[in-house]
KEBATI-262299 format. One record per atom (N, C-alpha, C, CB): residue number from 1; residue in three letters; chain; atom name; y, x, z. Coordinates in pm, 1 decimal. Glycine has a CB too. Layout:
<rs>
(r NUM; ALA; A; CA; (Y; X; Z));
...
</rs>
This chain:
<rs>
(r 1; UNK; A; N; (-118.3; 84.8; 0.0));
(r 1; UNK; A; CA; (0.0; 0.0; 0.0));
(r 1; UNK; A; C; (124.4; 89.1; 0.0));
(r 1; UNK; A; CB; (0.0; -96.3; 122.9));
(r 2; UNK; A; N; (235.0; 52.4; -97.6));
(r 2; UNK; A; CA; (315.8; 127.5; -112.8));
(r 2; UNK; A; C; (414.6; 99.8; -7.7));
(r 2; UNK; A; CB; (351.7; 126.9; -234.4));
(r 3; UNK; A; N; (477.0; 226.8; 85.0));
(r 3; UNK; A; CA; (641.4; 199.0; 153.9));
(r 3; UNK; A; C; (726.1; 177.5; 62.2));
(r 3; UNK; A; CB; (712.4; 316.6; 235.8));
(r 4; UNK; A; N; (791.0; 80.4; 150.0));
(r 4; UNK; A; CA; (952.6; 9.1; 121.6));
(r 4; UNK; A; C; (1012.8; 103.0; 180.8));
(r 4; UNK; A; CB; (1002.8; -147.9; 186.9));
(r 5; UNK; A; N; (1133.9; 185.7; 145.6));
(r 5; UNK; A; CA; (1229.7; 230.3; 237.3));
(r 5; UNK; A; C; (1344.2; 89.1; 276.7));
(r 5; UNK; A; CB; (1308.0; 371.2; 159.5));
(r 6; UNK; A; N; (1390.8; 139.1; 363.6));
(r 6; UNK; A; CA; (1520.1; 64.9; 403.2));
(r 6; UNK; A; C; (1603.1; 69.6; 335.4));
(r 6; UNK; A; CB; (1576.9; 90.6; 501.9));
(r 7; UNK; A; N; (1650.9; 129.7; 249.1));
(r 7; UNK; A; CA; (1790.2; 126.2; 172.0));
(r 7; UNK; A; C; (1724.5; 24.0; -6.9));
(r 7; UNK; A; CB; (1862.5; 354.4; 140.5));
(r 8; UNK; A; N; (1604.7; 26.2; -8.7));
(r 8; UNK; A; CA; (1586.4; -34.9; -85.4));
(r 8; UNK; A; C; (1559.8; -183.4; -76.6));
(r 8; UNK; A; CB; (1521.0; 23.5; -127.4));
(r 9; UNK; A; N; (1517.4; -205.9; 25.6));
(r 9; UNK; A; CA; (1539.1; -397.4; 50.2));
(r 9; UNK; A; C; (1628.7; -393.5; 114.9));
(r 9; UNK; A; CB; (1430.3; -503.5; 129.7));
(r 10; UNK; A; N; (1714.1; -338.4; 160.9));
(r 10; UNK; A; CA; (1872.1; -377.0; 168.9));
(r 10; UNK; A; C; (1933.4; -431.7; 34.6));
(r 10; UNK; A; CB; (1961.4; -242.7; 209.5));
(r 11; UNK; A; N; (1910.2; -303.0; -82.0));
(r 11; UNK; A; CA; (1965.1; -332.3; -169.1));
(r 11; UNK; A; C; (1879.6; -473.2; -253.6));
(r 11; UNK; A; CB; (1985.3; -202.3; -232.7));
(r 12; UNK; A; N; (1799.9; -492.8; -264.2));
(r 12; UNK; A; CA; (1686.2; -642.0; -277.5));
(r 12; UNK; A; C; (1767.2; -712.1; -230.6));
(r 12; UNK; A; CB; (1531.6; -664.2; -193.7));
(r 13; UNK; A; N; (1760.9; -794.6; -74.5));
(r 13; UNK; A; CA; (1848.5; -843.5; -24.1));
(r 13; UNK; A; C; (1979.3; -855.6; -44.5));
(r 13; UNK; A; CB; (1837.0; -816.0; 46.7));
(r 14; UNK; A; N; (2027.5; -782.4; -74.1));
(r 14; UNK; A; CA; (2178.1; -805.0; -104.4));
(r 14; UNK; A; C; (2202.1; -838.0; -215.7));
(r 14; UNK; A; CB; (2259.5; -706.5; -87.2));
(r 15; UNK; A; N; (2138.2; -865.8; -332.6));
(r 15; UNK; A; CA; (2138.4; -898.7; -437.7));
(r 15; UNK; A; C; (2079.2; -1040.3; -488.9));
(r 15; UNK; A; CB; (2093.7; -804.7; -481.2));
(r 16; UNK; A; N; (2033.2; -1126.8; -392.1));
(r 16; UNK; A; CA; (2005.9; -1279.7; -362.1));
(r 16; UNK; A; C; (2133.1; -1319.4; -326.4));
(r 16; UNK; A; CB; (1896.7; -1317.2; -244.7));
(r 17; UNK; A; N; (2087.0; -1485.2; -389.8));
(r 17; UNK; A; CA; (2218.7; -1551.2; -369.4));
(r 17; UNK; A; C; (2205.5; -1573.3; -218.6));
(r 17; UNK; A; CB; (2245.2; -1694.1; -461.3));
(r 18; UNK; A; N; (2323.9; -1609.3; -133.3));
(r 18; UNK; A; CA; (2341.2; -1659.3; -25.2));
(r 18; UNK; A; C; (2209.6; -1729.7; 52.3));
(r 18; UNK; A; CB; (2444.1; -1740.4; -51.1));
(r 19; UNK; A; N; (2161.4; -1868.7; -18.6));
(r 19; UNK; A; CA; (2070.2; -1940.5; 45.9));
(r 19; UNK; A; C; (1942.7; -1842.0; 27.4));
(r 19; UNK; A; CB; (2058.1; -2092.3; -13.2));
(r 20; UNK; A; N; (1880.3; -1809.7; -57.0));
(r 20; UNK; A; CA; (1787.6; -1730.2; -31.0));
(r 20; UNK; A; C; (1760.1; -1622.6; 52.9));
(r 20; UNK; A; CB; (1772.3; -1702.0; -106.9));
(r 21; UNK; A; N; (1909.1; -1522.8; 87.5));
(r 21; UNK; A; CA; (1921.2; -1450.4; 239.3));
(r 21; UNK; A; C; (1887.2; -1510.4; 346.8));
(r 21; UNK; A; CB; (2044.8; -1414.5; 277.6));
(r 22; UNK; A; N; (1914.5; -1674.3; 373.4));
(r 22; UNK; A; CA; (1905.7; -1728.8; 497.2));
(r 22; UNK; A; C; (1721.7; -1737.3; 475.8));
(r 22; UNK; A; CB; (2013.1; -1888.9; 521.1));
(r 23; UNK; A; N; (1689.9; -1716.8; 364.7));
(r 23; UNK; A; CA; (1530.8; -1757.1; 394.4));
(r 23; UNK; A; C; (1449.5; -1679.6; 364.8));
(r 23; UNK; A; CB; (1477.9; -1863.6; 336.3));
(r 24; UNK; A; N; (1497.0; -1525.2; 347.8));
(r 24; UNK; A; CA; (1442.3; -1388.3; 391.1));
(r 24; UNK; A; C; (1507.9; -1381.2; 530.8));
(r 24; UNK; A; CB; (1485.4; -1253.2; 285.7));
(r 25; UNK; A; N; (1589.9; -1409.3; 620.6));
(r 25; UNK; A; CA; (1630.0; -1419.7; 743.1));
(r 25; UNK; A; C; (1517.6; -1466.2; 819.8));
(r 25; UNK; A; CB; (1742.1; -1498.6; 753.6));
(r 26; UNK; A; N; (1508.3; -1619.9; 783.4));
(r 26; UNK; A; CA; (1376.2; -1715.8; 856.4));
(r 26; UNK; A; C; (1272.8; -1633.7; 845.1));
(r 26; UNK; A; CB; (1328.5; -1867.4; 782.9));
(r 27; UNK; A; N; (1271.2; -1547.1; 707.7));
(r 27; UNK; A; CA; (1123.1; -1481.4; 678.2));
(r 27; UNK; A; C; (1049.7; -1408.8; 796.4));
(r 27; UNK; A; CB; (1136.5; -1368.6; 563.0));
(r 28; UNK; A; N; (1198.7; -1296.3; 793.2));
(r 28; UNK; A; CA; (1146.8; -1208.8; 849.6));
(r 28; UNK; A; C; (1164.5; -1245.9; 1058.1));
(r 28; UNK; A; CB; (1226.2; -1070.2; 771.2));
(r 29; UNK; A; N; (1208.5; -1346.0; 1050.0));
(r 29; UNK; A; CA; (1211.7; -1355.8; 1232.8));
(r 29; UNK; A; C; (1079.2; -1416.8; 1237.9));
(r 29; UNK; A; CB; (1349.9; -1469.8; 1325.1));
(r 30; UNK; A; N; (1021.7; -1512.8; 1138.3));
(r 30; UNK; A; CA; (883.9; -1539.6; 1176.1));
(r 30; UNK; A; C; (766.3; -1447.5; 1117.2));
(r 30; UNK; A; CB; (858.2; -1677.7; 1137.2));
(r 31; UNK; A; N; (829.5; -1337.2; 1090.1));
(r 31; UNK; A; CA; (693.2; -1207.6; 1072.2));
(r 31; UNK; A; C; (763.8; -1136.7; 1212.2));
(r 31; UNK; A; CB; (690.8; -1068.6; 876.7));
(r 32; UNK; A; N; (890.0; -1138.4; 1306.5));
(r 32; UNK; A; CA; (853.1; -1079.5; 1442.4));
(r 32; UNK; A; C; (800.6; -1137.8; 1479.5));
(r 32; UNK; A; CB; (919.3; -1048.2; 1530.2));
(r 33; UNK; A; N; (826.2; -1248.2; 1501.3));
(r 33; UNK; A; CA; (755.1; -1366.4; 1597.0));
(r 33; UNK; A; C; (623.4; -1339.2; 1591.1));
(r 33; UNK; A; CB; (774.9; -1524.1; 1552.5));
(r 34; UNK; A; N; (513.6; -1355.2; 1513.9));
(r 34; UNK; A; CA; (413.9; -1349.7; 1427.4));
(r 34; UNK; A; C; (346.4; -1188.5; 1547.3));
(r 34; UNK; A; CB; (478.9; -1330.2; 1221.8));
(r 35; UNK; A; N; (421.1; -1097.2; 1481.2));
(r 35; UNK; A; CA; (381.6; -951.9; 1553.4));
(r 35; UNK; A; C; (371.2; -951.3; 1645.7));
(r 35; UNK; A; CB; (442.7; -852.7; 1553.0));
(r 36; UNK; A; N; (465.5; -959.7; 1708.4));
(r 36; UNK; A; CA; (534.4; -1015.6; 1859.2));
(r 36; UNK; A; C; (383.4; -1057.9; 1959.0));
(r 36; UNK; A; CB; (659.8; -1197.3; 1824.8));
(r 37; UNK; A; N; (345.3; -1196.2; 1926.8));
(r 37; UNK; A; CA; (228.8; -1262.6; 1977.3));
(r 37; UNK; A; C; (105.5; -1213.0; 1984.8));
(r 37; UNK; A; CB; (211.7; -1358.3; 1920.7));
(r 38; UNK; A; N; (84.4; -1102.5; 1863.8));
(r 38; UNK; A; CA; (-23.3; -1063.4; 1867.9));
(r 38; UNK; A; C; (-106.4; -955.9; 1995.7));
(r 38; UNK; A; CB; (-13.0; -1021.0; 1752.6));
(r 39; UNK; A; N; (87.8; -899.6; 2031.0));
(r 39; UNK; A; CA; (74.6; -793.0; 2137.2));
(r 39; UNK; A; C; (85.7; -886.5; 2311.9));
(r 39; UNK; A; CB; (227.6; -661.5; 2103.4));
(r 40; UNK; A; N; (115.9; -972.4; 2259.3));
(r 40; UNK; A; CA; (75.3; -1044.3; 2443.3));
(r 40; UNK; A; C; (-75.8; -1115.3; 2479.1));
(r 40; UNK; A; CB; (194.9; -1200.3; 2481.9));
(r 41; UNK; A; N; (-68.1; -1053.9; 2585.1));
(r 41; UNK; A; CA; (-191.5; -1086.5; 2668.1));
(r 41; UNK; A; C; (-241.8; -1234.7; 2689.0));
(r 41; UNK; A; CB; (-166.9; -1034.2; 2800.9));
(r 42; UNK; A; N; (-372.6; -1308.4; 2741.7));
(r 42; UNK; A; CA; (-398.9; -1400.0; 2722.6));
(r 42; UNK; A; C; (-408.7; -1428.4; 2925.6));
(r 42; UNK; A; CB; (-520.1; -1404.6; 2601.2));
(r 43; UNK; A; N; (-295.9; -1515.8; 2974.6));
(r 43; UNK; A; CA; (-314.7; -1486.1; 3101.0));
(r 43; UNK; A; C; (-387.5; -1628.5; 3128.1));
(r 43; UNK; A; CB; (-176.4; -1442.8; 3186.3));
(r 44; UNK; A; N; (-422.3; -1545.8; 3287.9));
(r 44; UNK; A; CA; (-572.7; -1663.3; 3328.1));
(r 44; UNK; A; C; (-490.9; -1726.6; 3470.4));
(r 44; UNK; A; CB; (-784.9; -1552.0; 3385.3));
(r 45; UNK; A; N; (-374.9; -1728.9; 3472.1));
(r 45; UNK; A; CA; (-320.4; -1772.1; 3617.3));
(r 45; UNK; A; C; (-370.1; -1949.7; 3656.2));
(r 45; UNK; A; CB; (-121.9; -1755.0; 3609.8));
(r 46; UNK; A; N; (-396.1; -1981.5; 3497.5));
(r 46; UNK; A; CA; (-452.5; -2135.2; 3579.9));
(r 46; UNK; A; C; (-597.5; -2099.0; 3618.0));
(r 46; UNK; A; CB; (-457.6; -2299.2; 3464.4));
(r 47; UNK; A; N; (-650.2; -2046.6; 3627.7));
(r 47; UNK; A; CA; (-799.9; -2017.8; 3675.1));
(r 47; UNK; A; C; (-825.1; -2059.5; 3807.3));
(r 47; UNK; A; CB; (-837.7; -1870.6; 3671.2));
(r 48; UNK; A; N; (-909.5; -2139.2; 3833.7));
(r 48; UNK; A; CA; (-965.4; -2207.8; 3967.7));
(r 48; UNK; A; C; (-873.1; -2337.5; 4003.8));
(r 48; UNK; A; CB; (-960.4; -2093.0; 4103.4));
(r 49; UNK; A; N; (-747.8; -2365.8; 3870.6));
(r 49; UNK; A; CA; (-692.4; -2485.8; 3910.9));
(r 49; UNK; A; C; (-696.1; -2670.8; 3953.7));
(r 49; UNK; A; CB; (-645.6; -2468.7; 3848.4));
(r 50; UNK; A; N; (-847.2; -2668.7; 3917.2));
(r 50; UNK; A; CA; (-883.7; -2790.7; 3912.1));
(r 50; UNK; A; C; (-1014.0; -2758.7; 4006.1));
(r 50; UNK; A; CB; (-899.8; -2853.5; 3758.9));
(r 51; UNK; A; N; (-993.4; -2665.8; 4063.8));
(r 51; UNK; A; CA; (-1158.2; -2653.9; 4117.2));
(r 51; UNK; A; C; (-1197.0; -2737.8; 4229.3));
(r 51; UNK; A; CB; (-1196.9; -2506.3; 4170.2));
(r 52; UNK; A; N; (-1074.2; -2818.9; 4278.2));
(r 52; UNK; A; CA; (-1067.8; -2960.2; 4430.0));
(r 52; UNK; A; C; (-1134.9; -3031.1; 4365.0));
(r 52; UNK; A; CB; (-911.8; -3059.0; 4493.4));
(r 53; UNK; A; N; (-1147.7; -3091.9; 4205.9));
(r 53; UNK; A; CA; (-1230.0; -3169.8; 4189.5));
(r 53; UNK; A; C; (-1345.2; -3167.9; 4090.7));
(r 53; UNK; A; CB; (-1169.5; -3251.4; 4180.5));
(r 54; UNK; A; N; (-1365.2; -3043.3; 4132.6));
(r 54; UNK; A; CA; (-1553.2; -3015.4; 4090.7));
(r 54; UNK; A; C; (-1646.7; -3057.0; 4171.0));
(r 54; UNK; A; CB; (-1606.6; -2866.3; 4084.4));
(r 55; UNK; A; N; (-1653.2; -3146.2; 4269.2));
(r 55; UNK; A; CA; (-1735.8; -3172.8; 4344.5));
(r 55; UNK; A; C; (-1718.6; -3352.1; 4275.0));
(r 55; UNK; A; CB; (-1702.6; -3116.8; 4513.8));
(r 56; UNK; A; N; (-1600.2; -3394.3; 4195.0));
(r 56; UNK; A; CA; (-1572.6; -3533.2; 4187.0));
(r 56; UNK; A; C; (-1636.2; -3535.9; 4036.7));
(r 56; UNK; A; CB; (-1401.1; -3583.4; 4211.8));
(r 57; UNK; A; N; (-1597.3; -3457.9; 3948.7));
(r 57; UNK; A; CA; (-1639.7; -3477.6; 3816.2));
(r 57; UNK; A; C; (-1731.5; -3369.8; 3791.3));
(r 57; UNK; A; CB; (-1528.0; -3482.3; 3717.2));
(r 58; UNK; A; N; (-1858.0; -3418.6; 3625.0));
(r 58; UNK; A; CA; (-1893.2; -3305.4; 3559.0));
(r 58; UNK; A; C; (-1782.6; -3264.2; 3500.5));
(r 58; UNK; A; CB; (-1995.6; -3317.8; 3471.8));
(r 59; UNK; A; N; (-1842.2; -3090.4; 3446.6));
(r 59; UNK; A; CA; (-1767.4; -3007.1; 3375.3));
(r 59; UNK; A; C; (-1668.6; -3098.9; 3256.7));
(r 59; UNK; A; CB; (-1874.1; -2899.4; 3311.0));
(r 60; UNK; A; N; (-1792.4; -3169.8; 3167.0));
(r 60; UNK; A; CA; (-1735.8; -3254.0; 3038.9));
(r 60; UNK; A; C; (-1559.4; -3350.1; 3088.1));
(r 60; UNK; A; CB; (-1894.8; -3397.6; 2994.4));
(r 61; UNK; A; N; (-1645.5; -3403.6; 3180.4));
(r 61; UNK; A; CA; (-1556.3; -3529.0; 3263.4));
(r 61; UNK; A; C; (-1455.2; -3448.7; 3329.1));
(r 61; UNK; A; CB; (-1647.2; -3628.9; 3390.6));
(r 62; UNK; A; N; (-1427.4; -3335.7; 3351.6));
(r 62; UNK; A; CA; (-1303.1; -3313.5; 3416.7));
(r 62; UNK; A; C; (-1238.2; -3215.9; 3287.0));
(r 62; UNK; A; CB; (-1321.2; -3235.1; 3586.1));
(r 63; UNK; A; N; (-1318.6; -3203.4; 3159.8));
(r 63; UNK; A; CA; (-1228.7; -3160.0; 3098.9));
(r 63; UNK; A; C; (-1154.0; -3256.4; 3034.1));
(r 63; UNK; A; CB; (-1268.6; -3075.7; 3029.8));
(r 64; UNK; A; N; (-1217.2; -3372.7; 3008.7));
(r 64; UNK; A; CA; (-1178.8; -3504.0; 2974.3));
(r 64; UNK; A; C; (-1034.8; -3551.0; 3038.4));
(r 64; UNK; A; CB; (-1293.5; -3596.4; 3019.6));
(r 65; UNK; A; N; (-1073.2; -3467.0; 3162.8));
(r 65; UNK; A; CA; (-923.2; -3580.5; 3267.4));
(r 65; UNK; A; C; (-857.4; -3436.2; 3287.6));
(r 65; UNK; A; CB; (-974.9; -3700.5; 3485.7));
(r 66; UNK; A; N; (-840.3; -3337.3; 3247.6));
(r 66; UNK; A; CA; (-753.4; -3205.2; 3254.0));
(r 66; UNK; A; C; (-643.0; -3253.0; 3120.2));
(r 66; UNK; A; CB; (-865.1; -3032.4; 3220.7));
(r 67; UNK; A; N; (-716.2; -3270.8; 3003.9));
(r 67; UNK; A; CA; (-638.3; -3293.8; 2885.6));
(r 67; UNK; A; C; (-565.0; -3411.5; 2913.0));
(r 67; UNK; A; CB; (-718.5; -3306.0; 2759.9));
(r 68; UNK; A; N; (-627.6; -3547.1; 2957.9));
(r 68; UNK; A; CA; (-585.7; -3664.5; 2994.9));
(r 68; UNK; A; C; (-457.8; -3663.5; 3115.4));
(r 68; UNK; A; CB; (-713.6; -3733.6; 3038.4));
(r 69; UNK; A; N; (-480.8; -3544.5; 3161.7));
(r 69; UNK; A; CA; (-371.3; -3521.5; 3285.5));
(r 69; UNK; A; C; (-245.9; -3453.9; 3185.9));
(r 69; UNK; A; CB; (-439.1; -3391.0; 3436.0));
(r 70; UNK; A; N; (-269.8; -3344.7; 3118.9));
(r 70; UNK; A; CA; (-207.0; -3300.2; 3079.2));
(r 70; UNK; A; C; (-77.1; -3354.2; 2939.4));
(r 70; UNK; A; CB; (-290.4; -3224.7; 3078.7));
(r 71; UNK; A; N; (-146.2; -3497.1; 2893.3));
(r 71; UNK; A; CA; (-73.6; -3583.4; 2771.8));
(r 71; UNK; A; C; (40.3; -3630.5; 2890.7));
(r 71; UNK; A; CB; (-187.0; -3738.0; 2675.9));
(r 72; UNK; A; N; (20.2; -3706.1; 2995.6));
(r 72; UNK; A; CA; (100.6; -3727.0; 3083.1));
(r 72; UNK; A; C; (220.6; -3678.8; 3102.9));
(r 72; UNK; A; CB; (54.4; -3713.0; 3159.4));
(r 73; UNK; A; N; (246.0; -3521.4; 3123.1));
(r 73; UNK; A; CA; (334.5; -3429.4; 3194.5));
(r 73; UNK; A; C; (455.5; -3435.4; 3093.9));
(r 73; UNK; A; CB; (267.8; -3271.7; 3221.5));
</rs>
């Protein structure tokens, strides 16, 4: 895959009309965004949050009423 330098999609870019800048703009904040996500972690802080009523429901049935709790909020 070939490098882009910087002075050359500057000059790309700058040579689109107006509206099309705003949507190499959008482009490129949703290729950080995009990157961005890939580097964060998957955290487990709800872990053991429903565990008061594992003695009330099966597994199925309280995932049933986790989601069902959760349309609520």
């Amino acid at each position: 895959m070939e490098t882009v330098r910087d002075e050359e999609l500057l000059k790309l870019i700058e040579s689109l009309p107006d509206n099309m800048k705003r949507e190499v703009k959008d482009f490129v904040e949703y290729l950080l965004y995009k990157s961005s996500k890939k580097e964060r972690k998957l955290s487990l802080n709800w872990k053991g949050g429903l565990s008061e009523y594992k003695d009330k429901y099966t597994s199925i049935e309280l995932q049933k009423k986790a989601l069902e709790w959760r349309t609520y909020l």
